[in-house]
VOBA-1610 file (N, C-alpha, C; in pm, whole numbers, padded with zeros to 5 digits, always signed):
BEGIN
Unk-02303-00280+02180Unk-02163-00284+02140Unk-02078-00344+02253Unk-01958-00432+02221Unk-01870-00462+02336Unk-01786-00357+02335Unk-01708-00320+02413Unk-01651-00203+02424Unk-01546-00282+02596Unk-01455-00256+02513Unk-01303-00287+02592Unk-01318-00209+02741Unk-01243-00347+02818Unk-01259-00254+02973Unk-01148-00222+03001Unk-01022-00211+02880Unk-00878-00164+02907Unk-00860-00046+02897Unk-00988+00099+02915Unk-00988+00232+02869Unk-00878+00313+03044Unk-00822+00353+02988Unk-00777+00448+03080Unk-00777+00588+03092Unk-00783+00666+03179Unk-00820+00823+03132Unk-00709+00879+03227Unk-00663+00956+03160Unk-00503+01037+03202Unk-00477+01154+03224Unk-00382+01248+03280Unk-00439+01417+03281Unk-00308+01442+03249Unk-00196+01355+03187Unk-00059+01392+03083Unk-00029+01334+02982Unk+00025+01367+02890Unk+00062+01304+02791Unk+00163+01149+02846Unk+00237+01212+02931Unk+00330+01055+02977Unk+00232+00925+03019Unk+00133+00931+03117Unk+00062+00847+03090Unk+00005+00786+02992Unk-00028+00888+02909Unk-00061+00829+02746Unk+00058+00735+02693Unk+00172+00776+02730Unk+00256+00702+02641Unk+00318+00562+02721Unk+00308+00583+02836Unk+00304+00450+02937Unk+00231+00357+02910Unk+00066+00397+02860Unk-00013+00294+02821Unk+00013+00274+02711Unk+00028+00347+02613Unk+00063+00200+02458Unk+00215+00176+02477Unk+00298+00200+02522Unk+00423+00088+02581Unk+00395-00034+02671Unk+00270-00014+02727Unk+00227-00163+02832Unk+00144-00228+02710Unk+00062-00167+02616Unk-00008-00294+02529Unk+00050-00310+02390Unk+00189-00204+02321Unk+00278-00297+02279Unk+00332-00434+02269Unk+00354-00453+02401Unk+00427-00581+02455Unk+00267-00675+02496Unk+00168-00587+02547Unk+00095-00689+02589Unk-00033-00742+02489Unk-00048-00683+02345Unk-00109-00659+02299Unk-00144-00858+02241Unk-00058-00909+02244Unk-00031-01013+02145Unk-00086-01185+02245Unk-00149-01095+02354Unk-00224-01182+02493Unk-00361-01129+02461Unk-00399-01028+02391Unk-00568-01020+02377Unk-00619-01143+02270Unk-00787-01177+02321Unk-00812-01255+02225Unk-00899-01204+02116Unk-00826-01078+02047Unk-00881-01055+01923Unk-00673-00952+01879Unk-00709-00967+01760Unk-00610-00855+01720Unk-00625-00697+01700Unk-00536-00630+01772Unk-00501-00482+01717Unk-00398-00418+01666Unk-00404-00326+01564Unk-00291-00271+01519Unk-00243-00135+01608Unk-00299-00107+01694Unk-00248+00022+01739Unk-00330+00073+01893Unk-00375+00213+01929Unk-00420+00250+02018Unk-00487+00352+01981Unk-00630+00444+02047Unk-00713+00537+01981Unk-00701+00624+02134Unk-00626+00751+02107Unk-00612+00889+02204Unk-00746+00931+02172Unk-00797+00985+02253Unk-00921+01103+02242Unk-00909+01233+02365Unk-00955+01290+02342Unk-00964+01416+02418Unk-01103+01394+02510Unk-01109+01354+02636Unk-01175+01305+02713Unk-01268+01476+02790Unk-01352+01512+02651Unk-01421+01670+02728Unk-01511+01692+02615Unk-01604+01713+02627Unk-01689+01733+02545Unk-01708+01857+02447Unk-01717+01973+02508Unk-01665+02101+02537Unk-01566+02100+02412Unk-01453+02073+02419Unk-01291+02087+02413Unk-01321+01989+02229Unk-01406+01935+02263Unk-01412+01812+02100Unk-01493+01890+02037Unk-01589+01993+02078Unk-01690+02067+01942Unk-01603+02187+01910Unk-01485+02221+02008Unk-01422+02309+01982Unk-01319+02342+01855Unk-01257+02200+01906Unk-01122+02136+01811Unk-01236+02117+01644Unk-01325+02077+01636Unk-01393+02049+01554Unk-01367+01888+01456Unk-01342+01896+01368Unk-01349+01766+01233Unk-01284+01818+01102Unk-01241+01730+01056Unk-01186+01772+00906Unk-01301+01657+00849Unk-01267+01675+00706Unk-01360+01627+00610Unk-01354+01413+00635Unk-01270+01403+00734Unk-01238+01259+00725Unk-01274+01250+00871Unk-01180+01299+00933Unk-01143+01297+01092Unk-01194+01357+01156Unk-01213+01336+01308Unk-01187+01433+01413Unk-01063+01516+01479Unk-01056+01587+01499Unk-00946+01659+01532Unk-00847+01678+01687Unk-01016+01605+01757Unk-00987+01527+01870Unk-00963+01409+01915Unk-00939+01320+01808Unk-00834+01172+01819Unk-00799+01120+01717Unk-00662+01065+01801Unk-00565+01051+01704Unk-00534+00891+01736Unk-00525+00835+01587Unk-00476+00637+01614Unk-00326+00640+01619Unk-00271+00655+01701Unk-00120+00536+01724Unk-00089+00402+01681Unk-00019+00398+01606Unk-00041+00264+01479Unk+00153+00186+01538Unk+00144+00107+01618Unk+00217+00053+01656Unk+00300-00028+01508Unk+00453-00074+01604Unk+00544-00068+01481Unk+00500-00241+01416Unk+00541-00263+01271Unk+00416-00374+01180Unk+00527-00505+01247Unk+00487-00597+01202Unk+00548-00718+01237Unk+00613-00750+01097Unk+00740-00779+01128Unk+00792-00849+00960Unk+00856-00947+00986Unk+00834-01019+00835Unk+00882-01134+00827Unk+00970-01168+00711Unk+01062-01252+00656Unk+01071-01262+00500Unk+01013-01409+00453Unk+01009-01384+00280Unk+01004-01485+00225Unk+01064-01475+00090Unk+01018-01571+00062Unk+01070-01563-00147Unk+00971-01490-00256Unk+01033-01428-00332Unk+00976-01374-00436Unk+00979-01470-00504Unk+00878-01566-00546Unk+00849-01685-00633Unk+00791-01603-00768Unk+00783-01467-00815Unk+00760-01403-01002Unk+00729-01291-00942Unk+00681-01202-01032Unk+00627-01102-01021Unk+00547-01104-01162Unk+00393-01065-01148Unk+00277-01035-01257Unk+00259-00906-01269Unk+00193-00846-01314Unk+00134-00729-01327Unk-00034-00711-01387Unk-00074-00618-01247Unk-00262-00605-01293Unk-00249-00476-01342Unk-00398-00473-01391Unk-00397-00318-01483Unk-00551-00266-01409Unk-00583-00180-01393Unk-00657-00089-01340Unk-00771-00041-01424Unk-00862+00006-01376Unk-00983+00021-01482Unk-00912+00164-01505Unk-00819+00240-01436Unk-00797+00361-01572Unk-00674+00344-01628Unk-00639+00160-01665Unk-00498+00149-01742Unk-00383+00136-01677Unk-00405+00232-01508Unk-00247+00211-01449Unk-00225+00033-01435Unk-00058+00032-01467Unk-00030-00045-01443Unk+00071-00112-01281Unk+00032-00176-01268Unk+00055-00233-01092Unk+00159-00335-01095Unk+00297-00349-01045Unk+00333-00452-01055Unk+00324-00596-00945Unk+00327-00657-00923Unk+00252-00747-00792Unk+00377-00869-00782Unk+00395-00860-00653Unk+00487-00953-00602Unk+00428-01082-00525Unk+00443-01200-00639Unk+00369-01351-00585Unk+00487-01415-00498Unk+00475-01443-00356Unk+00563-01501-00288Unk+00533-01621-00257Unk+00607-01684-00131Unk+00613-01813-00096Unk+00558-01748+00009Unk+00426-01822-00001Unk+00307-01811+00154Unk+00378-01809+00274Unk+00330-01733+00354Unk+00381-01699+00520Unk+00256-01639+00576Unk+00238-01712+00739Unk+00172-01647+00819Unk+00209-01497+00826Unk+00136-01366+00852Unk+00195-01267+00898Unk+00071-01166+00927Unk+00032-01170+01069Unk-00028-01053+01159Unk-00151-01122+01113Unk-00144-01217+01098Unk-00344-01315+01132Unk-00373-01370+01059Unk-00298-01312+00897Unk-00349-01399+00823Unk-00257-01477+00681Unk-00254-01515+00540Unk-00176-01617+00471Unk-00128-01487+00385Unk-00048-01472+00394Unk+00042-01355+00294Unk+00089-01414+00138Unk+00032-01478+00047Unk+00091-01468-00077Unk+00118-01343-00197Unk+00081-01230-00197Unk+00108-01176-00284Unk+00131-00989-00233Unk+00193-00937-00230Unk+00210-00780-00234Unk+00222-00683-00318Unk+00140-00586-00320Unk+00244-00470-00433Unk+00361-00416-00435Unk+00418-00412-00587Unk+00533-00351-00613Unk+00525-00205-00639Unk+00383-00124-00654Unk+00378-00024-00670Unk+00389-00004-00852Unk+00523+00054-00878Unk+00548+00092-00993Unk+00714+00066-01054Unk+00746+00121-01166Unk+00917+00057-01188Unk+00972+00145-01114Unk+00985+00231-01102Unk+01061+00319-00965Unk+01103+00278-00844Unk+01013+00209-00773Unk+01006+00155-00692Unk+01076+00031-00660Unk+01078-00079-00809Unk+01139-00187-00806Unk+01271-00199-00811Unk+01283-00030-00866Unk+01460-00040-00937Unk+01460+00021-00795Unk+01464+00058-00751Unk+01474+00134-00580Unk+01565+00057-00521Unk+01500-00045-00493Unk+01500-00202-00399Unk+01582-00314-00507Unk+01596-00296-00597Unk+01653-00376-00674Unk+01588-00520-00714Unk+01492-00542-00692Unk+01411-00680-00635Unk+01433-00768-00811Unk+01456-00871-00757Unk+01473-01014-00844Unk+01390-01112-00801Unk+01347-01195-00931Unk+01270-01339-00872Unk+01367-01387-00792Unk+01315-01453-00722Unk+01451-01577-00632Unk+01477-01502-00468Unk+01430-01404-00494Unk+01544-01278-00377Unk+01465-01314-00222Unk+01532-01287-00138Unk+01475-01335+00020Unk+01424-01147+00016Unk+01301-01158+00078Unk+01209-01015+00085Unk+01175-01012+00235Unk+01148-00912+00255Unk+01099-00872+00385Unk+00975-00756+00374Unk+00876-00860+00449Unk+00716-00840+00409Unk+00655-00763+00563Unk+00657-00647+00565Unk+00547-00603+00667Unk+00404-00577+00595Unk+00273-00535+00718Unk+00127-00520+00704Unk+00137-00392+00690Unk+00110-00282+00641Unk+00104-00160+00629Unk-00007-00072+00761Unk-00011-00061+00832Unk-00145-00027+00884Unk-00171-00202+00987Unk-00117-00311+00945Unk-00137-00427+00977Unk-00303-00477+00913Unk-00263-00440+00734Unk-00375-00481+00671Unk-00304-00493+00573Unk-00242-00403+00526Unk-00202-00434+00374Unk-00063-00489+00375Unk-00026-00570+00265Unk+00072-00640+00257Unk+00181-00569+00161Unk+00317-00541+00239Unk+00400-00424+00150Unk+00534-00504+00157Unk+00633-00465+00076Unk+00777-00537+00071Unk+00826-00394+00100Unk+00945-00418+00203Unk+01007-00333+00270Unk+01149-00368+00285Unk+01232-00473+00198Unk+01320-00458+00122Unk+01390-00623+00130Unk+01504-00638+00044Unk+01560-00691+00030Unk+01687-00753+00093Unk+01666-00914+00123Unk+01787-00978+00226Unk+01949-00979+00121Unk+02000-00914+00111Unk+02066-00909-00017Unk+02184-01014+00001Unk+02202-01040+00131Unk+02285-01135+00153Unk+02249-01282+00092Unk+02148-01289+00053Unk+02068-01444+00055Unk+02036-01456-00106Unk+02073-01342-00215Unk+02070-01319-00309Unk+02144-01425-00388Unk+02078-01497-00540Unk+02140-01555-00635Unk+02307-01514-00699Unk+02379-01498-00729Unk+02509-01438-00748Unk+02448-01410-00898Unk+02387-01512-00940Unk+02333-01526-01089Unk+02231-01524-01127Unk+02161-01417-01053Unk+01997-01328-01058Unk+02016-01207-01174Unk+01981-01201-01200Unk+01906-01048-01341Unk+01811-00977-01276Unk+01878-00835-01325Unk+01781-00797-01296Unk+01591-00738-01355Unk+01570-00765-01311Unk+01385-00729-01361Unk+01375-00612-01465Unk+01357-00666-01592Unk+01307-00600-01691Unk+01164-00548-01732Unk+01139-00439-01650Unk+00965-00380-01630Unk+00910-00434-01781Unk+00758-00456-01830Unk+00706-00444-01902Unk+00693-00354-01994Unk+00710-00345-02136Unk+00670-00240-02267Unk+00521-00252-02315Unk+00463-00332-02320Unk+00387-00359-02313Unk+00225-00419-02224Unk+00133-00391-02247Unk-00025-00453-02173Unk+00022-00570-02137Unk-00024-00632-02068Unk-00034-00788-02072Unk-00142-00825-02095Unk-00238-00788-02093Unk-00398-00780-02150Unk-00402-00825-02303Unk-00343-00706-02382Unk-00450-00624-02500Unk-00293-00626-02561Unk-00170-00607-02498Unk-00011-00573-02572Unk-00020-00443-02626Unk-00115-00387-02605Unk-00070-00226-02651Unk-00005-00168-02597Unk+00126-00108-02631Unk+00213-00013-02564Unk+00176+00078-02472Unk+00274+00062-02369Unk+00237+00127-02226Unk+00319+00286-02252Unk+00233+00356-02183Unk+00277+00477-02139Unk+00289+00516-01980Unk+00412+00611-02028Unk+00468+00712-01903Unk+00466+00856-01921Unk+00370+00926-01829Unk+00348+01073-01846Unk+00441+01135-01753Unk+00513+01272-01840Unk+00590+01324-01677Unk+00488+01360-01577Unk+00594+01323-01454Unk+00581+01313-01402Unk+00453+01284-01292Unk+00453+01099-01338Unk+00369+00998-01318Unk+00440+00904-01276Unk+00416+00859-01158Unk+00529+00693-01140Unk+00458+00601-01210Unk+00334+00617-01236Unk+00280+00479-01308Unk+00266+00460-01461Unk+00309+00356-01498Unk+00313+00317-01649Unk+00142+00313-01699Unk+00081+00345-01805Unk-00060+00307-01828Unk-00077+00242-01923Unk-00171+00187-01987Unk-00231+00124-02097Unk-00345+00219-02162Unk-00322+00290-02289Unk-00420+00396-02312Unk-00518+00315-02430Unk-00573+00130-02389Unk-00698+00098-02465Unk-00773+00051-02405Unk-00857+00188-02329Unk-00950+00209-02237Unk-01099+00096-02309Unk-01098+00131-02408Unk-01230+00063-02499Unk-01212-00104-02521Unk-01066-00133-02520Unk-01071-00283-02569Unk-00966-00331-02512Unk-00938-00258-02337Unk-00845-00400-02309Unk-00943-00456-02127Unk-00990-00562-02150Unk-01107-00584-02056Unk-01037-00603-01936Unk-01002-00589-01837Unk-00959-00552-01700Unk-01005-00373-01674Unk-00952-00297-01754Unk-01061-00174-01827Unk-01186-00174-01788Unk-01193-00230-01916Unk-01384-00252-01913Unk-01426-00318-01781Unk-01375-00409-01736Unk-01437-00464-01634Unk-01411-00368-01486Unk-01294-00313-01460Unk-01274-00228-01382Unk-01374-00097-01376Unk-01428-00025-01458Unk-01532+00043-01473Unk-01651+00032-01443Unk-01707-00102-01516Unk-01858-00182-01419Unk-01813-00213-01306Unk-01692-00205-01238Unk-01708-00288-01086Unk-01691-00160-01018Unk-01651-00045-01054Unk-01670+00105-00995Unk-01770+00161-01002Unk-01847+00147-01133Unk-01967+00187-01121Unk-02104+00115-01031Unk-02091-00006-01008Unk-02165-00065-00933Unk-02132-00083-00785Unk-02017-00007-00757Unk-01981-00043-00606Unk-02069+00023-00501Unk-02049-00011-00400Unk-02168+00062-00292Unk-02128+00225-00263Unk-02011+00260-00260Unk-01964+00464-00257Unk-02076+00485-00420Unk-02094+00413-00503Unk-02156+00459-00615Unk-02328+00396-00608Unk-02350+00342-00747Unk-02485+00300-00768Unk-02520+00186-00678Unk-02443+00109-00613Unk-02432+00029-00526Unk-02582-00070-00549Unk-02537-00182-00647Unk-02603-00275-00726Unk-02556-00394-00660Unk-02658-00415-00571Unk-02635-00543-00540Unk-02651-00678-00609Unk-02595-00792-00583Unk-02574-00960-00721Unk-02557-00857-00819Unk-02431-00817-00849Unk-02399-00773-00981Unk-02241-00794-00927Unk-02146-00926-00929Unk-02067-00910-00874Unk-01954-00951-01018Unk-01819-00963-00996Unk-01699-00938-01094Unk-01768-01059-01164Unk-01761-01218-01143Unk-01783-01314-01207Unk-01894-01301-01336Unk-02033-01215-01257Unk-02144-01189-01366Unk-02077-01079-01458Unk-02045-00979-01398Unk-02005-00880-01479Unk-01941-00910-01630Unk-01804-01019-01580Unk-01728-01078-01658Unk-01792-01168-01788Unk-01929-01218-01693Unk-02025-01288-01819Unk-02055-01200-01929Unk-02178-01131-01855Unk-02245-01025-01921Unk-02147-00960-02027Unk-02023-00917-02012Unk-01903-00869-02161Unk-01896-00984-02233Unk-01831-01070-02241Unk-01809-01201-02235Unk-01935-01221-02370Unk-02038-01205-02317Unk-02159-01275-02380Unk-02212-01156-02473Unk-02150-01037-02485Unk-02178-00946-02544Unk-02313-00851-02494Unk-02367-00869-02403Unk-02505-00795-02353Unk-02441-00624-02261Unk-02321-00637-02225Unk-02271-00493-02152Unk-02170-00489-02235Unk-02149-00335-02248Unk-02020-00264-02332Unk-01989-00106-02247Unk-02073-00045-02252Unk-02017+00033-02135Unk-02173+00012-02012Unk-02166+00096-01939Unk-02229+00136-01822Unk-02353+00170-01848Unk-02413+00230-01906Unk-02566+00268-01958Unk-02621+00102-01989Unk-02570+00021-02071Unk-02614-00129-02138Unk-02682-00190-02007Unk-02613-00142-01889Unk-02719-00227-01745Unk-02858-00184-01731Unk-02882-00071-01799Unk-03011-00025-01780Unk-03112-00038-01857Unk-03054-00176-01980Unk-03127-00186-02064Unk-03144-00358-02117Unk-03066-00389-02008Unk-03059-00552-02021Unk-03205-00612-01991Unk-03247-00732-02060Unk-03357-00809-02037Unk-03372-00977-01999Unk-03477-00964-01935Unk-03484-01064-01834Unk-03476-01200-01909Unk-03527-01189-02070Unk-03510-01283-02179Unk-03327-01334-02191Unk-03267-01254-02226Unk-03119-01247-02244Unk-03081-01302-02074Unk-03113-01235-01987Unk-03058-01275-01837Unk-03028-01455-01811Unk-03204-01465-01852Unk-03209-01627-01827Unk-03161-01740-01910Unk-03110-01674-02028Unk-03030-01794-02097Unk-02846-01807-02111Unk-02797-01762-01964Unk-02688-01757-01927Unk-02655-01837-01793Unk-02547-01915-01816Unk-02504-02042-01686Unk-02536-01946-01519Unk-02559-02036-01438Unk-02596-01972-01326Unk-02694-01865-01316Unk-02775-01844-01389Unk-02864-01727-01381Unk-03010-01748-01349Unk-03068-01832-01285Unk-03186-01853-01216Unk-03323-01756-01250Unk-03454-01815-01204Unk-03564-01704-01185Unk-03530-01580-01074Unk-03501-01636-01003Unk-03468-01551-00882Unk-03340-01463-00856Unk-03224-01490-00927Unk-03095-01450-00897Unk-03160-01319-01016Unk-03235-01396-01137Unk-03219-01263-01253Unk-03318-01151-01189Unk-03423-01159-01127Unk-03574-01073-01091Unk-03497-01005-00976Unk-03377-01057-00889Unk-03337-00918-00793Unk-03232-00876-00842Unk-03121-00935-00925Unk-03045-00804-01028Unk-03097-00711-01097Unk-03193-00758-01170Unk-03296-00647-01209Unk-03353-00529-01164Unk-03391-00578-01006Unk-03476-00504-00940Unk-03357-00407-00840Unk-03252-00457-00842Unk-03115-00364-00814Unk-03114-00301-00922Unk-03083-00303-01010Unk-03068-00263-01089Unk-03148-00148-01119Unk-03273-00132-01110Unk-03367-00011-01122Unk-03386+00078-01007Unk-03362+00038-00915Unk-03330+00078-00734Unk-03204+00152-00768Unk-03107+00166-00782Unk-03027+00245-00826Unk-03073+00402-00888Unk-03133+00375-00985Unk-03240+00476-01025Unk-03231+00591-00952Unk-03234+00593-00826Unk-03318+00644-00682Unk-03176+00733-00617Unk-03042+00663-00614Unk-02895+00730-00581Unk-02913+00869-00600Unk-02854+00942-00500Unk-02813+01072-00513Unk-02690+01119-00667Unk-02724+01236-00691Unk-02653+01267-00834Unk-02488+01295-00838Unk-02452+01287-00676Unk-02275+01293-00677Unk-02253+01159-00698Unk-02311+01066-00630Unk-02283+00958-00688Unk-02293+00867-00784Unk-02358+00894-00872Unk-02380+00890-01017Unk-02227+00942-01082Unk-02209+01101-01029Unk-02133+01135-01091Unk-01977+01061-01087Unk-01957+01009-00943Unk-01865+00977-00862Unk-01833+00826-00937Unk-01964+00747-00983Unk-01989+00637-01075Unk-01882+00610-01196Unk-01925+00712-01258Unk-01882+00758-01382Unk-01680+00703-01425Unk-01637+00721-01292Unk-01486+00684-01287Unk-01415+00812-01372Unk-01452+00935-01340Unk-01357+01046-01427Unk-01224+01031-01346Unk-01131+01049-01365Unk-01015+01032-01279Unk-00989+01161-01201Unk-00971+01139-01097Unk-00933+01282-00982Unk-01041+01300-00877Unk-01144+01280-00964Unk-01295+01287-00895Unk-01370+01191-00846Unk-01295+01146-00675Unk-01325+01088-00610Unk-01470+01103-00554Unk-01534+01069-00420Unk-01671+01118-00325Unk-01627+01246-00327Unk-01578+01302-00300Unk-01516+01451-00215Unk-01576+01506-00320Unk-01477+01515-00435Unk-01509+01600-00564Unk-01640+01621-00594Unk-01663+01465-00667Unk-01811+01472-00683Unk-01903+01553-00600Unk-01933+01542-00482Unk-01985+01623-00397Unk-01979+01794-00399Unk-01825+01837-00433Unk-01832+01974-00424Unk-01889+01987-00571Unk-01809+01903-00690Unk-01884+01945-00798Unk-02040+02013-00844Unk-02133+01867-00780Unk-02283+01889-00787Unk-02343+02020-00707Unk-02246+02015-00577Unk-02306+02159-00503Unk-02319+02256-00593Unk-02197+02266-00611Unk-02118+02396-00750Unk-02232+02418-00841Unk-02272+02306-00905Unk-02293+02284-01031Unk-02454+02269-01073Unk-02447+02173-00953Unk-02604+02124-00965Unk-02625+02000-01075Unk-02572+02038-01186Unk-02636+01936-01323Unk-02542+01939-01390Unk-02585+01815-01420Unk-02458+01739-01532Unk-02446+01808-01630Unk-02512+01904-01711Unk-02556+01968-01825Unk-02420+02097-01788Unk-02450+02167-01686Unk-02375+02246-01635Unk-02234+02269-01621Unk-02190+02102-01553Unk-02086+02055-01533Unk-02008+02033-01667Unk-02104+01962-01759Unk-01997+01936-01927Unk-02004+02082-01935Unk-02065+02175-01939Unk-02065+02318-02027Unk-01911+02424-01943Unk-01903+02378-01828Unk-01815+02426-01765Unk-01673+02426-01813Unk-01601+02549-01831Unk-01449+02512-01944Unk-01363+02550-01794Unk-01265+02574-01795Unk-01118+02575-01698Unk-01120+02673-01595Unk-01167+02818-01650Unk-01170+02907-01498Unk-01313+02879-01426Unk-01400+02820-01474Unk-01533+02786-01418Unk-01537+02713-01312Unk-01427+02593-01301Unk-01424+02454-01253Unk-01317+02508-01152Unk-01185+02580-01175Unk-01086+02582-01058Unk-01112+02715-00984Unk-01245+02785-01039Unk-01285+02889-00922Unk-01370+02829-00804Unk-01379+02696-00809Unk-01419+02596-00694Unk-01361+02593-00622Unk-01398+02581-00511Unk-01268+02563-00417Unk-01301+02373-00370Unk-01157+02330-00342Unk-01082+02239-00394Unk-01058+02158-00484Unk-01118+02245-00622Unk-01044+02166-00765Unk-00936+02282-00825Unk-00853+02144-00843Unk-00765+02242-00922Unk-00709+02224-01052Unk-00620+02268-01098Unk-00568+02255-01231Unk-00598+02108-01322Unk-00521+01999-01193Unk-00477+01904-01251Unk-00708+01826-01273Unk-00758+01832-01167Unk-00906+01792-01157Unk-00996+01820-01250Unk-00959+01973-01297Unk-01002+02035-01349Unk-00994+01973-01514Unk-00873+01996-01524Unk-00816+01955-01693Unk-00894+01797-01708Unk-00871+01682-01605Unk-00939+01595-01616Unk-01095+01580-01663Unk-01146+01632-01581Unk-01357+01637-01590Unk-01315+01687-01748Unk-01242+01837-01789Unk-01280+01876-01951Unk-01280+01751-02054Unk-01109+01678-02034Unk-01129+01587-02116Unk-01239+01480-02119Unk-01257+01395-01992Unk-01393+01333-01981Unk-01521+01376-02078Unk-01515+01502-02044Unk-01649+01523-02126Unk-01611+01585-02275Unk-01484+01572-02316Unk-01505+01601-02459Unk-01475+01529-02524Unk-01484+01371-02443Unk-01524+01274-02555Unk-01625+01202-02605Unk-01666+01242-02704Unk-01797+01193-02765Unk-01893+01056-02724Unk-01810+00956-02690Unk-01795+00864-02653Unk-01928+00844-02467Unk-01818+00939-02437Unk-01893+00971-02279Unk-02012+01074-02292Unk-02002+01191-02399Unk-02127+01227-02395Unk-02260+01139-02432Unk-02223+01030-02537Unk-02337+00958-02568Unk-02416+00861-02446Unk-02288+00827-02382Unk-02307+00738-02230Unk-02386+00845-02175Unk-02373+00947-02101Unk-02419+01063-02026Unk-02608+01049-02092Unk-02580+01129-02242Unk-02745+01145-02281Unk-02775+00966-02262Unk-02743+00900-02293Unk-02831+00728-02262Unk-02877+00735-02147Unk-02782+00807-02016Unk-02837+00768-01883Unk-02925+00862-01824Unk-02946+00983-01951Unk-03049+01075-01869Unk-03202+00991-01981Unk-03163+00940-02072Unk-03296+00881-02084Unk-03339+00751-02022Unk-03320+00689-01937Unk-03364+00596-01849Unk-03493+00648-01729
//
């Protein structure tokens, strides 16, 4: 590993804070980029003590120095939809360098948010890195504003599928509830279920995915485990070789631990974490559907809202048939 020879070791906090005030200013002379500075507790002792949370250590902490901003133009705003329907609104700008790399597009989050800020096509924006990775709008030059701008009329509708969007109280996000037939959906689902936190299927990437629906051979998630090498090879780009190691991913999966299967699945709420306490809990999927409301939030960390989720999941017929398909493989 290279490992920086700018480490300093301190016995006060003021020194600590002397040094990220010297690579603040000096940070922008290294020849790589950083967003911040990493404190640790320099004792060995003192770090098994403090212990870890489920993410972190408890003995260092990142200092995330202040983001660099810039503005530009809001040249439209689109909106993507999510494999569970939320809808996203997305701000396409006029390209700008910013913190390393070509900034065209940011999230708007949700309509809350937009009416917040007031944001119009045309409008001069001001774009920081979140973390100095993600690209966020952090408000509006209002001085530089059209006199004869409108303002942004959120979507009623998918832009997909046009099925009427919903708003649950208290939800900032608008959804699309045609989980079965609006494909950003569907496709959002195979690209969760195949990601590496899950079954982690390697050459199974968005473009094929997009085929494979497309061409009618996948409809939900079980259909990968039953595709053939006949059907594989009479599709554009699909080779001897590209089809014999999707395949062979494809059955290698097989082999995944059962939180992540479960974690696969895309129930909403039930991230790695969940999944994980779930299966402890639970052990089996069999278990887990049979499980009704005080079963699930006498877990400790599921609760109401996690809880109510997994029931519905599994009392739709739909997902139980997916479920028994994938225990017969």
């Amino acid at each position: 590993f290279k490992v920086s020879h700018d480490i300093e070791l301190f016995n006060d906090i003021n020194g600590v804070i002397s040094f990220v005030n010297k690579w603040e200013k000096k940070r922008h002379d290294l020849p790589f980029e950083i967003d911040g500075i990493v404190i640790k507790v320099d004792d060995i002792n003192l770090q098994q003590e403090m212990g870890v949370t489920a993410k972190s250590p408890r003995w260092a902490v990142s200092y995330k120095f202040k983001a660099q901003q810039l503005s530009t133009t809001l040249e439209s705003i689109t909106y993507q939809v999510g494999r569970t329907g939320a809808i996203t609104p997305v701000a396409n700008l006029k390209p700008i360098f910013l913190a390393g790399t070509i900034v065209k597009r940011a999230s708007l989050h949700n309509k809350d948010q937009m009416e917040k800020i007031d944001i119009r096509e045309g409008d001069t924006l001001f774009i920081e890195k979140g973390g100095e990775i993600i690209p966020k709008v952090v408000g509006v030059d209002l001085n530089n504003r059209d006199p004869f701008s409108r303002p942004v009329e959120y979507i009623q509708n998918c832009p997909y599928c046009n099925t009427q969007l919903i708003r649950k109280s208290g939800d900032a996000k608008h959804y699309c509830i045609n989980s079965k037939g609006c494909f950003p959906q569907i496709r959002g689902v195979f690209e969760h279920f195949i990601s590496r936190k899950a079954m982690n299927i390697d050459g199974l990437g968005s473009e094929t995915i997009e085929l494979l629906i497309k061409e009618g051979l996948i409809q939900n998630i079980s259909d990968l485990y039953f595709l053939k090498r006949s059907d594989l090879l009479r599709l554009d780009r699909m080779a001897d070789k590209s089809v014999d190691n999707l395949l062979t991913a494809i059955r290698q999966s097989n082999s995944v631990p059962f939180s992540r299967v479960l974690f696969g699945l895309g129930i909403r709420y039930v991230g790695e974490t969940v999944s994980k306490v779930l299966v402890n809990n639970f052990k089996t999927i069999d278990n887990i559907i049979g499980a009704n409301m005080e079963d699930l939030i006498r877990v400790n960390e599921i609760g109401d809202k996690i809880a109510q989720s997994v029931i519905d999941w599994f009392s739709d017929m739909q997902n139980i048939y997916l479920i028994n398909r994938l225990k017969s493989i």
